[in-house]
C-alpha positions in Angstrom: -50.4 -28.0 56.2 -46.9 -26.1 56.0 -46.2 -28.3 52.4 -49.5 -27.3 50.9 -48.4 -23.6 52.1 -45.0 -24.0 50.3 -46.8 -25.8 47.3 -48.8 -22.5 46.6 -46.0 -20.8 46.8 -43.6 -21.9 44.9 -46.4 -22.0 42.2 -47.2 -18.4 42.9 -43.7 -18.2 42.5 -43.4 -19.9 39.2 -46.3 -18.1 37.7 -44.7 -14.6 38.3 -41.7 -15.8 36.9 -42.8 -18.2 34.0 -45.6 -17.3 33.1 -46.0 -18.8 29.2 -44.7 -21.9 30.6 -47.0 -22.1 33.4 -50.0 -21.6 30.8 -48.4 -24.0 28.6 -48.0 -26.7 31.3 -51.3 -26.4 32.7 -52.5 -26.5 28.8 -50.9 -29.4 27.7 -52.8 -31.1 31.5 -55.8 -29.9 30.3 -55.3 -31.6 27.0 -54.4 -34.9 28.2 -57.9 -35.0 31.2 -59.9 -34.5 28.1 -58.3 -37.2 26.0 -58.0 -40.0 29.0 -61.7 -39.0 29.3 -62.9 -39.7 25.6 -60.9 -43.0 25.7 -62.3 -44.1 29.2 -64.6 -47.0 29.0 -66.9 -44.4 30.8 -67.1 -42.2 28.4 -67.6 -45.2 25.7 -70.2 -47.0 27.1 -70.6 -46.4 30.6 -68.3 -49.1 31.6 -69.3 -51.8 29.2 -66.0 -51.9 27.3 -66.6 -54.5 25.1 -70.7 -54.8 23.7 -70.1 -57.9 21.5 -72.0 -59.1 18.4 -75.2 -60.6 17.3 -75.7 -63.3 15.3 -79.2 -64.5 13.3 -80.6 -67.1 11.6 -83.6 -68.6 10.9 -84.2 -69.8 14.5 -83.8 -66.1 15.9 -81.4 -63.5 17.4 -78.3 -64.9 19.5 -75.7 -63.0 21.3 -71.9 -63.2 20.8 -69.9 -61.6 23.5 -66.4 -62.4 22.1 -67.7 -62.7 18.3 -65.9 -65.5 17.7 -69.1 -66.9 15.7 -70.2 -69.3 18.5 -73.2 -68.1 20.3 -73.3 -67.7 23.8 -75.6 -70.5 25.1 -72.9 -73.0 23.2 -69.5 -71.2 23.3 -67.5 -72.7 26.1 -65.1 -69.7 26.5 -68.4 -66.9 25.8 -66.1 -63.8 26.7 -62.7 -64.8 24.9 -62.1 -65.1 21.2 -61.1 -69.1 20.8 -61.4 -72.4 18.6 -63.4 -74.5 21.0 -61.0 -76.2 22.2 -61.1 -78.6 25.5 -58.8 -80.7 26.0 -59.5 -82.2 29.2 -63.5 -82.3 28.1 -65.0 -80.1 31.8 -67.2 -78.0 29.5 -64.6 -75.2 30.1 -63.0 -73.6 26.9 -58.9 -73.7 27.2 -58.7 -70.1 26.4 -60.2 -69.6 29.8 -59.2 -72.6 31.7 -56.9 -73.6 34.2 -54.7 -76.4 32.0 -51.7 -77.9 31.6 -50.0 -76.2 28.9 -46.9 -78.9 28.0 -45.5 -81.8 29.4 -41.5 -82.8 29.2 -39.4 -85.5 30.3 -35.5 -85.6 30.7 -34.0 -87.5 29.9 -36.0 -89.6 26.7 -36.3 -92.2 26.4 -36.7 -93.3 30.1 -33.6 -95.1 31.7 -34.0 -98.8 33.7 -32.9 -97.9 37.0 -32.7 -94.1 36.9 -34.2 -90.9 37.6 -36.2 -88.7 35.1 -37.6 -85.1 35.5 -40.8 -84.1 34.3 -42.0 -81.0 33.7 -45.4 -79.4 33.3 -46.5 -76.4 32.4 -49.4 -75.0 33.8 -51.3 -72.2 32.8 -54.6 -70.2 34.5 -56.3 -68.7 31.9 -59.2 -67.9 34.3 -59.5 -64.6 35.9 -59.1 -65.4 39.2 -55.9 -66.6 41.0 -56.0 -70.5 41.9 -54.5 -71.3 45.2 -53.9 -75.3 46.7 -52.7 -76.5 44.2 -51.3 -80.2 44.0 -49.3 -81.0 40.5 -48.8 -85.2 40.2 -46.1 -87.2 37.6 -47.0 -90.9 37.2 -45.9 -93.9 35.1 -49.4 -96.0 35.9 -47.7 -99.2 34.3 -44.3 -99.0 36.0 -46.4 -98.4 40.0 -44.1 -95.2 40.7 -45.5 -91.6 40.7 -45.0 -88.6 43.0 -46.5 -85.2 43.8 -45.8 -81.5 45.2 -47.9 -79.0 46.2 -47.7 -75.5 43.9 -48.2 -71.6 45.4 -51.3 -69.5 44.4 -51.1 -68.8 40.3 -52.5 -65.4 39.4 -54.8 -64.7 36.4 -52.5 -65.6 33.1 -49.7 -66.7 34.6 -47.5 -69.9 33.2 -45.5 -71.9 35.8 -42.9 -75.0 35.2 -43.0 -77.7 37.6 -40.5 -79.9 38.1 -41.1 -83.7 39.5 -38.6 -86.3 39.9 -39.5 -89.8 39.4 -37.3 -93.4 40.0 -37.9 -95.9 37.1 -37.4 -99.3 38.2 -34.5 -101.6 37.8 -36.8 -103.8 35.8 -38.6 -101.8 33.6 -40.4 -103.4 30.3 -38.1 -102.0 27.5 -41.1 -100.7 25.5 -43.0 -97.7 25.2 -45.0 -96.6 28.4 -47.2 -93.3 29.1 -45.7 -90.4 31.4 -49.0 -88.7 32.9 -48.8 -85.5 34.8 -51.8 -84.6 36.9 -52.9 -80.9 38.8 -55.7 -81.0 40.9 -57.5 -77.7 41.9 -59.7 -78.7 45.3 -61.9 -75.5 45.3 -63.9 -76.7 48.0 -63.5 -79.3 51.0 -65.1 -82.0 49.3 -64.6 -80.8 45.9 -62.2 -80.5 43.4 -60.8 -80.5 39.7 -58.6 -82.3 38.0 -56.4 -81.8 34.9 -54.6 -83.9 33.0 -51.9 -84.2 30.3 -49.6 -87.7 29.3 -46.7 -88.2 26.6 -45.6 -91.6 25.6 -41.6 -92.5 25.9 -39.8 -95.9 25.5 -38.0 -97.2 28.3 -34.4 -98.2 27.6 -32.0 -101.0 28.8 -29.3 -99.7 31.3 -28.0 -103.5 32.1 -29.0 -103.2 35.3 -31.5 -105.6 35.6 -30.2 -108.9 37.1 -32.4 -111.1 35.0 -30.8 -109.6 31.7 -27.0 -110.6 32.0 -26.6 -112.1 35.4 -24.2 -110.9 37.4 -21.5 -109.7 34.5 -22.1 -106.1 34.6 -21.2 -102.9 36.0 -23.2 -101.6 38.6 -23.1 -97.9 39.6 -25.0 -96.8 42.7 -25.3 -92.6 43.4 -27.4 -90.7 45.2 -29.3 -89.2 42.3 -30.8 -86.0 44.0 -29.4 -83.4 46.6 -30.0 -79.8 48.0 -27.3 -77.8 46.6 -25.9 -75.4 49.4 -24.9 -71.4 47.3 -21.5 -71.4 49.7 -20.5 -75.6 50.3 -22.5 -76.8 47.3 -23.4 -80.3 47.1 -21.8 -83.8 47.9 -22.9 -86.8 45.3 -21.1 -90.1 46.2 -21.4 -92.9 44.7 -20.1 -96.6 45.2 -19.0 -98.3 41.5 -18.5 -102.2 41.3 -16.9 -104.1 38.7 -19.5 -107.8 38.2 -17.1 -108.8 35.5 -14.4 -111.8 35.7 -11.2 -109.2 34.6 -10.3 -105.9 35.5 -11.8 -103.0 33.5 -10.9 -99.0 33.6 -14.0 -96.7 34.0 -13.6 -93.0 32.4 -15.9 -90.2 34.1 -17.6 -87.5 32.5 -19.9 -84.8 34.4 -22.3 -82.7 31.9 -25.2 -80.4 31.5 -24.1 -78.3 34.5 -23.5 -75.3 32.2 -25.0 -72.3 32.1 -26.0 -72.7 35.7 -23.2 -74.0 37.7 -20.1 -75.9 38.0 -18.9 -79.1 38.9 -16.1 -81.7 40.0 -15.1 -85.4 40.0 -13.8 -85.7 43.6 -12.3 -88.5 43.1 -10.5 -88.3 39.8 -12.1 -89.0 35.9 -10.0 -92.3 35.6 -10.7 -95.4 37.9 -9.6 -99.2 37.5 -11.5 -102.0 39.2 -10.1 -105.3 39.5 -12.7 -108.1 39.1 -15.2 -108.1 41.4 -14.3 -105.1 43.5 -16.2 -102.0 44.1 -14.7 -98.4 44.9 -16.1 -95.3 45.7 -16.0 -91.5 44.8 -18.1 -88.2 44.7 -19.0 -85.8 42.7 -19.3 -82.1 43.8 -21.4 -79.2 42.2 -22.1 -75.1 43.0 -24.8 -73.1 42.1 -26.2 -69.9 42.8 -29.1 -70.4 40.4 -32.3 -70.7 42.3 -34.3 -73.6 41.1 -34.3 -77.4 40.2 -31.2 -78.5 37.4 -30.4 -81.6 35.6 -27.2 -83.1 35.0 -25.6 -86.0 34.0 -22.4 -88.3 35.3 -21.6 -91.1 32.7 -19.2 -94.0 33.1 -17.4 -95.5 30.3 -15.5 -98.5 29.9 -14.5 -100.2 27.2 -17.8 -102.2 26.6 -20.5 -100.6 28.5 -21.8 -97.0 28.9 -23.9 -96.1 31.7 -25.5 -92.5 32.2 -26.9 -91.5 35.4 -29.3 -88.4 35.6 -28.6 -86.6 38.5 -31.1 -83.6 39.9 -29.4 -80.4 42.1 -31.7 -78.6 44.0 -31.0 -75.1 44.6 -32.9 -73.4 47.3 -34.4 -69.5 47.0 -31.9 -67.7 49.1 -31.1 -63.7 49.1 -28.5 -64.5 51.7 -26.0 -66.3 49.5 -24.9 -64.1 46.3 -22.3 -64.7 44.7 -19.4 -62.2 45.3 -19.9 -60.1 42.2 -23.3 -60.0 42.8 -22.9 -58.9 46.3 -20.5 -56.2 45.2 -22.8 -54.7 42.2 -25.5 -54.6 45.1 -23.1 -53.0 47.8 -22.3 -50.3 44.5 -25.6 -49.7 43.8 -26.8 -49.2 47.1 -24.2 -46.5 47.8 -25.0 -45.1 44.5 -29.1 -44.9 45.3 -27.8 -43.2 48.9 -25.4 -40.3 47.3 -28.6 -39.5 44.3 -30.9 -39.1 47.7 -28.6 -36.4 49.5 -27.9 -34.9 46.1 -31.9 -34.4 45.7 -32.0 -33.4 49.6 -29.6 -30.9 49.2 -30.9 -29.2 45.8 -34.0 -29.0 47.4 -33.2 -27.2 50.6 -31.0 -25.2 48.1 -34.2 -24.5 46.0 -36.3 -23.7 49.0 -33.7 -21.1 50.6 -33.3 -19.4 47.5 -37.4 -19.5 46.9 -38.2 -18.5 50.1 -35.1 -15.3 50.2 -36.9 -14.2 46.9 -40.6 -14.0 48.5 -38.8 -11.9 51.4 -37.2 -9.5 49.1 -40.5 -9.1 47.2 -42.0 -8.2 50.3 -39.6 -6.3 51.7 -37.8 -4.7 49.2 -35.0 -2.9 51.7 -33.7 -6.0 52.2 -32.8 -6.1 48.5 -31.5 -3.1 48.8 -29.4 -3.6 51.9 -27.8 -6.9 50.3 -26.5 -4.9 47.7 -25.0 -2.2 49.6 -23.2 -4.4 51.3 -22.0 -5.8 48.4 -20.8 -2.4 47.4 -19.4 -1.7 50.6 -17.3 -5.1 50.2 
């Protein structure tokens, strides 16, 4: 009750004072109900903001919601301008569907013996959010696949998912389909399924005993690891040298950048006498929330091997990096000195407001301030 009393006030206040701008203010509000008001659906048509068309032939009169020339009754998508498309055939127009969008894989072509990343896109194009959703990666020829559950996706939003799949030692070298899978069960003995697949060849790595016996290099890493924002993460690996003389192995790390950084523990150069193995690590730091590919690749002077290696970087607001702890230390302070710099202008504000009222009423008050100014 006291702030509505000191709101009329101070607009009683104003309007003694101001009085054009007041009018002007109050104006200018006036102008803007009025124009919010003829552009309001209500005013329009009574909340039907969009009427559609009609189309006729010689069969009869049809109705058009979206007038997209495709009557209701046969339009799959009736209130949303589109082509028609389906892609994965449910009846259900992909303009308001819930689809997958794109599928990737990284790297391409697939890699005997490695790991590969792929990524859908999925997009809900209906209007209502999703929730339980499941999003599947599978190679059906090679037996390996893998899932991971998704969180709720609102009305138009576009999400990447990332799933990390293990092609086999011995993998046909030939071209084999990469499916991706995300099923929507909207009730408990119901649900949908959407579908989307890409076709990638599958490419020697050497490792396959049946292809060159035991003369090879083998390289054996732990391809996937939860990336700590303060320790990082610890990737060793065991190298061993199948070959009947001694070889020297150069290691490279790439396709960390732009995201984080990383480190051959133990050193870029190696040599492996025949028939020995040896082991090292690499290290890598992020502070980039989110799944990131990189690569380690050995050289030697006849064979090159590259392994793809996945970091996973958990959401965390507990580990910033020191600049980005500082800036948020600085702009905290800054946000606390703005709010007792308003504080204070407005106890200023009301003091002087509320002396002003006092002197109006009383106006020997007025005069007593300045005779003691006088006096002084």
């Amino acid at each position: 009750m006291a702030s509505w009393n000191y709101l009329l006030t101070t607009f009683h206040v104003l309007t003694f004072k101001y009085p054009f701008l007041v009018k002007k203010a109050m104006r200018t509000l006036a102008l803007c109900i009025v124009a919010l008001f003829l552009m309001s659906p209500v005013f329009a048509g009574f909340g039907d903001v969009h009427t559609g068309c009609v189309m006729r032939n010689d069969e009869g009169v049809f109705k058009d919601s979206d007038c997209d020339k495709q009557p209701d009754f046969v339009d799959n998508c009736p209130l949303v301008p589109n082509e028609q498309e389906d892609r994965d055939g449910n009846g259900v127009g992909d303009a308001c569907d819930l689809l997958i969008d794109q599928i990737d894989v990284e790297p391409a072509p697939l890699l005997q013996g490695r790991s590969t990343v792929v990524t859908l896109a999925v997009m809900n194009n209906r209007n209502y959010p999703v929730r339980n959703l499941i999003a599947k990666a599978e190679i059906p020829r090679l037996g390996v696949a893998t899932s991971e559950p998704m969180q709720t996706l609102e009305p138009g939003e576009r999400r990447l998912v990332e799933l990390l799949l293990k092609v086999p030692d011995c993998a046909p070298t030939r071209y084999t389909d990469v499916v991706g899978f995300v099923e929507y069960p909207y009730s408990a003995s119901r649900k949908e399924a959407f579908a989307a697949s890409l076709q990638v060849p599958v490419q020697s790595t050497g490792i396959c005993p049946s292809e060159h016996g035991d003369e090879k290099t083998v390289v054996t890493i732990l391809e996937t690891q939860d990336i700590d924002p303060v320790e990082g993460g610890l990737y060793p690996f065991t190298i061993k040298n199948h070959e009947r003389e001694s070889k020297s192995y150069i290691f490279t790390v790439a396709g960390y950048e732009g995201w984080g950084f990383a480190e051959i523990l133990s050193g870029s150069v190696m040599v492996l006498p025949p028939g020995e193995s040896r082991e090292g690590a690499v290290r890598v730091w992020s502070h980039e929330p989110g799944k990131h590919t990189f690569t380690l690749t050995v050289n030697s002077r006849d064979d090159t091997q590259i392994v793809q290696l996945l970091a996973d970087v958990p959401q965390s607001l507990m580990h910033r990096p020191p600049q980005m702890q500082l800036l948020f230390g600085v702009l905290v302070f800054i946000g606390i000195l703005v709010l007792l710099g308003v504080i204070l202008l407005f106890a200023h504000a009301r003091h002087h407001s509320d002396r002003e009222i006092l002197e109006k009423a009383h106006p020997e008050l007025k005069k007593g301030r300045k005779k003691k100014k006088v006096r002084k």
